[in-house]
N, C-alpha and C positions, 0 to 999 in steps of 0.2 A: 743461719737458716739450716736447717735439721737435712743431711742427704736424704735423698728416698732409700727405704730400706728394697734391699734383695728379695727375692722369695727365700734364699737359702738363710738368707741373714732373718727374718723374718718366721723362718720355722725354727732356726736355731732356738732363737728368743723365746718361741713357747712353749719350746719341749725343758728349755732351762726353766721357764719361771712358771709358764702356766703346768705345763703335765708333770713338773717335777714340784714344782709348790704347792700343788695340790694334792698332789700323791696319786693320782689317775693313776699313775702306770708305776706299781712297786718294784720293777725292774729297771725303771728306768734312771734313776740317779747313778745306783754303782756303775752300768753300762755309762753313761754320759761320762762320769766324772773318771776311768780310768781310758775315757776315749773310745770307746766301743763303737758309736753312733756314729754312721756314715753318712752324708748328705749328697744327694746328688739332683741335680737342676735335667729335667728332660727337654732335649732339644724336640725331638720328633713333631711334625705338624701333622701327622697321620697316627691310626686307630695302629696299623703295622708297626712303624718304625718305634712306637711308643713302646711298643711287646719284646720287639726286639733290644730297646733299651734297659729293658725289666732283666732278657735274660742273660746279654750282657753284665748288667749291677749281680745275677746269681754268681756268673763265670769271676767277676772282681772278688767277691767277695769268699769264694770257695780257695784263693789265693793269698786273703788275707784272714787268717784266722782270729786275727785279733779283733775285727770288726764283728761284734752281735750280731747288728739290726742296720738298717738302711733305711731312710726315707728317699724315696723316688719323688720330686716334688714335679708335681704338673699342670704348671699355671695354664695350660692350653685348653683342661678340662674346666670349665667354667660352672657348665650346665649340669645339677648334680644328677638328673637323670642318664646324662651320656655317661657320665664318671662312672656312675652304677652300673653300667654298661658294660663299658671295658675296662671296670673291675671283675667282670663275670669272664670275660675273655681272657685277663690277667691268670686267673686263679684256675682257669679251665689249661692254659696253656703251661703251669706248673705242674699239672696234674699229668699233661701229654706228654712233656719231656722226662716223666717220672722225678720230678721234684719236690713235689708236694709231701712227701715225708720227710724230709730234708729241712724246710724252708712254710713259712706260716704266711701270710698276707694280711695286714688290717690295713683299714681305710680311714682318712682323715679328709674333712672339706670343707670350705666355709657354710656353707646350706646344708650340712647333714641332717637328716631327719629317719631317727629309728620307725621302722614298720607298724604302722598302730600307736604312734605316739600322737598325740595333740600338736599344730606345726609350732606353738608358742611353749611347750614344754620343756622345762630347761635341761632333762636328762642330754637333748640334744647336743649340748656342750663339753660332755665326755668326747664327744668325736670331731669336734667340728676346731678346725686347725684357719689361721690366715691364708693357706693356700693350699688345695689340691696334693693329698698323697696318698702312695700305696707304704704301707709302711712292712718292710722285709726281715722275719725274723728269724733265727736261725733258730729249728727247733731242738737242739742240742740243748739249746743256752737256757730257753722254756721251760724245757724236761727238768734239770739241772735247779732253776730258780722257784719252780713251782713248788718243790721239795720243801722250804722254809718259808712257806706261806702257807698259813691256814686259810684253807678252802681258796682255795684259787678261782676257782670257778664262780665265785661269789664277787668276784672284785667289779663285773661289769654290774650287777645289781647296786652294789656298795655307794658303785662312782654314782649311776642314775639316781641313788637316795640321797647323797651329798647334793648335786647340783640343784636338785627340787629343793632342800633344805635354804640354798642358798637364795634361789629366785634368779630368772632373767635380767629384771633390776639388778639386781646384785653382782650377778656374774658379767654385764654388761658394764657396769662403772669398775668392776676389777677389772677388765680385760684393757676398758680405756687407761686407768691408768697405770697397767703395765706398757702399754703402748707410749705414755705420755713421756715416762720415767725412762722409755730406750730410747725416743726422742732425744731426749733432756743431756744421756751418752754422749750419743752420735754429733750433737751439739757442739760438746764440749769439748 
């Protein structure tokens, strides 16, 4: 019988197979595969101690250079309105400490749904992760990677033309049987 997976173990697994098999994030293979990507599990049961864990992971990670990007994972945030929430507190509070030049914020959650999208439209799967995150990037690394990519700024369009191309169907029986296949792992 298959362990239950982690949240950590669990985001691990998507940002390897699904955001890196798909190519969603072209920064994100070199960073994964020379260990760039930090994973961190938030304890915090409050909107505070969660904030304070974000600036904590800034303080870890201004210590370890060789870490890119962070995912904050926050299984506590369930509800994707509250998520939206104190993601706006997150991002407000980078801004207070004068970090927000320094350090990027994107969001990942199981119910994401872009602004004005349709709620069944599959562009939603560019962002929508097995568990709750703020995902932390070091804009150094941004500046730096954006340089060998033509039009960068195109790549969220790109991702939401790919996903629609692929269909909810589609993207639903890939994601299962990415699921079925790290079962099949953990199994063994």
């Amino acid at each position: 019988m298959p362990q239950p997976t982690s949240p950590l173990q669990a985001m691990q697994t998507w940002v390897e197979t699904w955001v890196i098999g798909q190519n969603l994030c072209p920064f994100a293979r070199p960073s994964v595969e020379k260990g760039g990507l930090l994973l961190r599990l938030a304890h915090g049961a409050e909107t505070e101690a969660r904030l304070l864990e974000l600036i904590q992971l800034v303080r870890d990670m201004e210590q370890q250079p060789e870490k890119e990007s962070a995912l904050l994972v926050l299984p506590q945030l369930v509800d994707f309105d509250d998520f939206l929430d104190e993601l706006a507190l997150a991002e407000a509070l980078l801004e207070t400490e004068g970090l927000h030049q320094q350090w990027q914020l994107a969001s990942f959650h199981p119910d994401y749904r872009f602004e004005g999208e349709a709620a069944e439209d599959a562009s939603h799967y560019t962002n929508r992760s097995p568990c709750p995150a703020w995902h932390l990037l070091r804009e150094s690394v941004m500046s730096r990677a954006t340089v060998h990519i033509e039009d960068p700024l195109a790549i969220p369009e790109r991702n939401m033309r790919r996903m629609r191309a692929l269909g909810v169907e589609q993207i639903k029986r890939m994601l299962a049987q990415l699921n079925d296949e790290k079962d099949s792992e953990s199994a063994g």
